[in-house]
C-alpha positions as CSV (number, residue, x, y, z in Angstrom):
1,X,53.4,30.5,20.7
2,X,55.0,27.2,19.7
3,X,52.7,25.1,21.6
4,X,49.5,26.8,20.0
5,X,51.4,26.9,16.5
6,X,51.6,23.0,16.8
7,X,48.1,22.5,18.2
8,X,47.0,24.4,15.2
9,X,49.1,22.5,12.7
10,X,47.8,19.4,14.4
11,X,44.0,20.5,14.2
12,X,44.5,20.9,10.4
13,X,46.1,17.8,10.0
14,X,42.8,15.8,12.0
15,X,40.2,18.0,10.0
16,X,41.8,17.1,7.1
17,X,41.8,13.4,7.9
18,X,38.1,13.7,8.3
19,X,37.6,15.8,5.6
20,X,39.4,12.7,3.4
21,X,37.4,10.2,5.3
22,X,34.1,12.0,4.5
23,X,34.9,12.4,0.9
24,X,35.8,8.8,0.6
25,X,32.1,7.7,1.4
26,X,29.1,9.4,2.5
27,X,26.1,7.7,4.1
28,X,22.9,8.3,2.2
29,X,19.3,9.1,3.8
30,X,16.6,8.2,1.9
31,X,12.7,9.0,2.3
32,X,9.2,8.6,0.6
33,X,10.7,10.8,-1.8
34,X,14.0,9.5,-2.8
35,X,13.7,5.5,-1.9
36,X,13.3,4.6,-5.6
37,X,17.0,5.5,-6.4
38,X,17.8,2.1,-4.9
39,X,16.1,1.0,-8.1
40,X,19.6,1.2,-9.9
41,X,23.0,0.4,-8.6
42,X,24.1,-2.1,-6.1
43,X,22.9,-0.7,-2.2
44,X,22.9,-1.6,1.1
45,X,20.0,0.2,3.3
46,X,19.2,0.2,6.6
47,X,16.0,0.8,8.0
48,X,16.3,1.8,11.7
49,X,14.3,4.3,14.2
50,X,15.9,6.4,16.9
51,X,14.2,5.3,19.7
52,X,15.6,1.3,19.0
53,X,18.4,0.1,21.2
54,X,19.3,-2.4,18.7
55,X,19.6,0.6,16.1
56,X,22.0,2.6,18.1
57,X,24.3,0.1,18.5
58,X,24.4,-0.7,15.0
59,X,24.6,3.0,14.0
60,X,28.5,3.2,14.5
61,X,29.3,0.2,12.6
62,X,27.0,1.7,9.6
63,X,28.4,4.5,9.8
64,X,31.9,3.0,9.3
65,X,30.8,1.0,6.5
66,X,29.5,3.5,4.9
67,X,33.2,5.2,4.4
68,X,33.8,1.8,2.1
69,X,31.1,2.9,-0.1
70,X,33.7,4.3,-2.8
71,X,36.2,1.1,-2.7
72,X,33.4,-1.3,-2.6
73,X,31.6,0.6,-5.6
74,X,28.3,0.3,-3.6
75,X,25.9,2.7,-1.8
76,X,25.6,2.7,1.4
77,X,21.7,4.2,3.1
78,X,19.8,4.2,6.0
79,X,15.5,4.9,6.4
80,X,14.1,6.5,9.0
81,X,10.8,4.8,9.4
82,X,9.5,7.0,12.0
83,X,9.0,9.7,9.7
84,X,8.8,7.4,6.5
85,X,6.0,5.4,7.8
86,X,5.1,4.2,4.0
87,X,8.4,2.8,3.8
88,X,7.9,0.4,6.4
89,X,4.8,-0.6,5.0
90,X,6.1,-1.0,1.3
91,X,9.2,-3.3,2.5
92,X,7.1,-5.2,5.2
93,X,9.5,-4.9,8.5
94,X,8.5,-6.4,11.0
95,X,12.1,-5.8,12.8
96,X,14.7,-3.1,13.6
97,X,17.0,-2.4,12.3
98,X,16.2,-4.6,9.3
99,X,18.9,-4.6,6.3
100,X,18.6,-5.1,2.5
101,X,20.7,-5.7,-0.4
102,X,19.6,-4.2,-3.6
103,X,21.1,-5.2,-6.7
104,X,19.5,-3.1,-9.6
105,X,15.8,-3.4,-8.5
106,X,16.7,-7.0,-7.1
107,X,16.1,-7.0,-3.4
108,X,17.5,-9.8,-0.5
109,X,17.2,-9.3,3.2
110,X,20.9,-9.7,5.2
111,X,20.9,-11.5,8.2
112,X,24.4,-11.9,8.9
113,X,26.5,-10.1,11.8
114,X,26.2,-6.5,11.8
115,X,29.9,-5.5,12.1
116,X,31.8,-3.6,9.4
117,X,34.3,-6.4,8.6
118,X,31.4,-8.9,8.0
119,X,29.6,-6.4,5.8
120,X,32.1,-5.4,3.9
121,X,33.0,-9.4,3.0
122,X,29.5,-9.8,2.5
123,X,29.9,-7.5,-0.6
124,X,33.4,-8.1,-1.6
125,X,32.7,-12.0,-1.7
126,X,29.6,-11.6,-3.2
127,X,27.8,-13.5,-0.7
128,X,24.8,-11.8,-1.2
129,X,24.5,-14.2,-4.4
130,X,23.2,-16.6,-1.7
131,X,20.9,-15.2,-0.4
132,X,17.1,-16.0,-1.5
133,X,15.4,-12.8,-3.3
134,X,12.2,-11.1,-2.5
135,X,9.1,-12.6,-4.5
136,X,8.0,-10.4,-7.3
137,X,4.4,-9.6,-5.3
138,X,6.2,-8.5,-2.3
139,X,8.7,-6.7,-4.5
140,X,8.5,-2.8,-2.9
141,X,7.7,-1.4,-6.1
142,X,4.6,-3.8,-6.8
143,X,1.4,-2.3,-6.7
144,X,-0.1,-4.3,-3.8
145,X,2.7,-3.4,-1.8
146,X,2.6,0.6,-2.7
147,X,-1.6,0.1,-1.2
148,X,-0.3,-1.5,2.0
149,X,2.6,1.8,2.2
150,X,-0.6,4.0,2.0
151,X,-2.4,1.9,4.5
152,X,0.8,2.6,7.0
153,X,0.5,6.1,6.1
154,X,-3.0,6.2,7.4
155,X,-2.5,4.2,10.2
156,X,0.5,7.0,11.3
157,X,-1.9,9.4,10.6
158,X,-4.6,8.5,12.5
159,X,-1.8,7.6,15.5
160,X,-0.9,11.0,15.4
161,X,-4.4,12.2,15.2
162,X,-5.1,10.3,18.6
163,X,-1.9,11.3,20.4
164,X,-3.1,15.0,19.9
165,X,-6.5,14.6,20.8
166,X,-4.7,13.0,24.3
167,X,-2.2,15.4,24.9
168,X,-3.0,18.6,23.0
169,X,-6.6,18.8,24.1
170,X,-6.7,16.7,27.1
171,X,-9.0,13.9,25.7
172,X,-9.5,10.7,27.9
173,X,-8.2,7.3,25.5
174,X,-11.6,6.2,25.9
175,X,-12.7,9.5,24.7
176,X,-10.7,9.3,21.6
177,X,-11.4,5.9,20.5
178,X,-15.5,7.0,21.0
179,X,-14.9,9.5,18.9
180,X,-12.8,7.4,16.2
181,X,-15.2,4.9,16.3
182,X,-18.3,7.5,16.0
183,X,-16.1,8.5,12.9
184,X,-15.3,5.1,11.4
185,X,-19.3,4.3,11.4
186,X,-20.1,7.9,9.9
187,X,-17.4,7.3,7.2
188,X,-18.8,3.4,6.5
189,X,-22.6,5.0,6.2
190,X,-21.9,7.8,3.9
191,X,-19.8,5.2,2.1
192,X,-22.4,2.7,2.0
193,X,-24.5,5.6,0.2
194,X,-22.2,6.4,-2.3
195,X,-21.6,2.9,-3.5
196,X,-26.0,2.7,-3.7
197,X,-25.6,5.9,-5.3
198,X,-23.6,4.6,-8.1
199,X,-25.2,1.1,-8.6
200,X,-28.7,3.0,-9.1
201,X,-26.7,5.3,-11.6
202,X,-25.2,2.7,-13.5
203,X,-27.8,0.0,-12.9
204,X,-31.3,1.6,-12.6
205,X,-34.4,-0.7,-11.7
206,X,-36.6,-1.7,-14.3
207,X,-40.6,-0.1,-13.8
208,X,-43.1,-2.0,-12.1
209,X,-45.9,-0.6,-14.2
210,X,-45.8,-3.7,-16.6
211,X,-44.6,-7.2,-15.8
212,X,-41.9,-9.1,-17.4
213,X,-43.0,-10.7,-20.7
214,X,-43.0,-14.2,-19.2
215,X,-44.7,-13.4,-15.9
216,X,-47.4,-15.6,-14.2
217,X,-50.4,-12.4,-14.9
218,X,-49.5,-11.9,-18.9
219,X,-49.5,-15.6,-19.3
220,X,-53.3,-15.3,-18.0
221,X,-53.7,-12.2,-19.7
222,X,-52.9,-14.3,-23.6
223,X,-54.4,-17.5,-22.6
224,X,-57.7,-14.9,-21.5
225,X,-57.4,-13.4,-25.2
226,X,-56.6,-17.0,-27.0
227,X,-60.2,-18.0,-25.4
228,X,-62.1,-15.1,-26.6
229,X,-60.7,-15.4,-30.4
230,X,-61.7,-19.3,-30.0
231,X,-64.9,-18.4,-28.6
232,X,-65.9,-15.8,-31.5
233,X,-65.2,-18.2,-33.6
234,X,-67.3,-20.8,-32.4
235,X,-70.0,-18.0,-32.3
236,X,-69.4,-17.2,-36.1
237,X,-69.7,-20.9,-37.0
238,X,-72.9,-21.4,-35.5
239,X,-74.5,-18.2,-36.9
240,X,-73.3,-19.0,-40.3
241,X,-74.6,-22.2,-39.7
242,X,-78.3,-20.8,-38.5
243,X,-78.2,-19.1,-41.5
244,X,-77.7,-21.8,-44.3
245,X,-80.8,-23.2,-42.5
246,X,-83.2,-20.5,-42.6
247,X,-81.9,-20.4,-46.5
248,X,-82.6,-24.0,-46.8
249,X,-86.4,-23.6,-45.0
């Protein structure tokens, strides 16, 4: 009864710990939803997938710098780009894990060690200070960057599209990328329509009926009538001409 009296005691004491440890700093997971809380605040966030070797060995380290987040007045997140594909896309990695430091909307890419000690230094000492920021047209939040997160959307989209035609249904690969590409032509016709569509709409043809006022045939057609007037003319002079001679006989 002692001995499972002290075990108890001792189990309380270690959840406790824990518990403390937990409360002290929590690691934050952000997603398409959430990512623009970074916007405000000074952050460090991780983008990682759980398939990356690299990204499980980092994992334990960020999850230990994560319970600094309190004394170092920071937060502390990691991204999930397997199931935020626009993410990816909006902040350009290329790599995982890749790491950022975001200091109220200000955004610099770490490239130190990835070892709690060095990160937390990093932040104590400021050394992010240092480092060069992202330009303001790659700046996640840009608008050209928020089309190439909807472009990595697609792309995931139509990924997924694929692996369930190949999987679910039994579809050769060559099979599916016929049918995609069957698809992409279909879309690019009926696309091509819509855009004549419009311009005819917004920019309809002139008639053919009559020809521009400058054309080669009205030219002819005026220099045709200028000839006639000068020619009645002509035919009025002589008559009135015939006539004072008969008035003269």
């Amino acid at each position: 009864m002692r001995l499972s009296g002290f075990s108890l005691v001792f189990a309380l004491i270690v959840t406790c710990f824990y518990v403390k440890c937990e409360a002290k700093g929590k690691l934050i997971r952000l997603d398409e939803d959430s990512w623009s809380d970074m916007l405000e605040g000074e952050w460090m966030v991780e983008f990682y997938a759980p398939w990356c070797p690299a990204c499980k060995q980092l994992e334990p380290q960020w999850q230990q710098f994560s319970t600094w987040s309190d004394d170092l007045s920071i937060k502390i997140a990691s991204i999930d780009v397997t199931t935020n594909p626009g993410l990816s896309g909006r902040f350009m990695v290329t790599a995982l894990p890749t790491i950022y430091h975001v200091k109220d909307g200000v955004y610099r890419q770490y490239r130190g060690p990835r070892d709690t000690n060095t990160f937390v230094t990093f932040i104590e000492e400021k050394q992010w200070e240092k480092l060069e920021t992202i330009s303001s047209w790659k700046h996640p939040n840009s608008v050209q960057m928020s089309v190439v997160s909807y472009f990595f959307k697609i792309s995931m989209a139509l990924r997924a599209v694929h692996n369930r035609l190949v999987e679910d249904y039994g579809i050769p690969y060559w099979g599916s990328y016929i049918l995609f590409a069957f698809a992409t032509i279909l879309l690019g016709a009926l696309l091509g329509l819509l855009i004549v569509c419009f311009i005819d709409i917004v920019f309809p043809a002139k008639s053919m009926d009559s020809p521009p006022p400058h054309s080669p045939s009205n030219k002819n057609n005026g220099d045709s009538v200028v000839a006639k007037d000068k020619k009645r003319e002509k035919d009025s002079e002589v008559k009135s001409n015939e006539d004072e001679a008969k008035k003269d006989l």
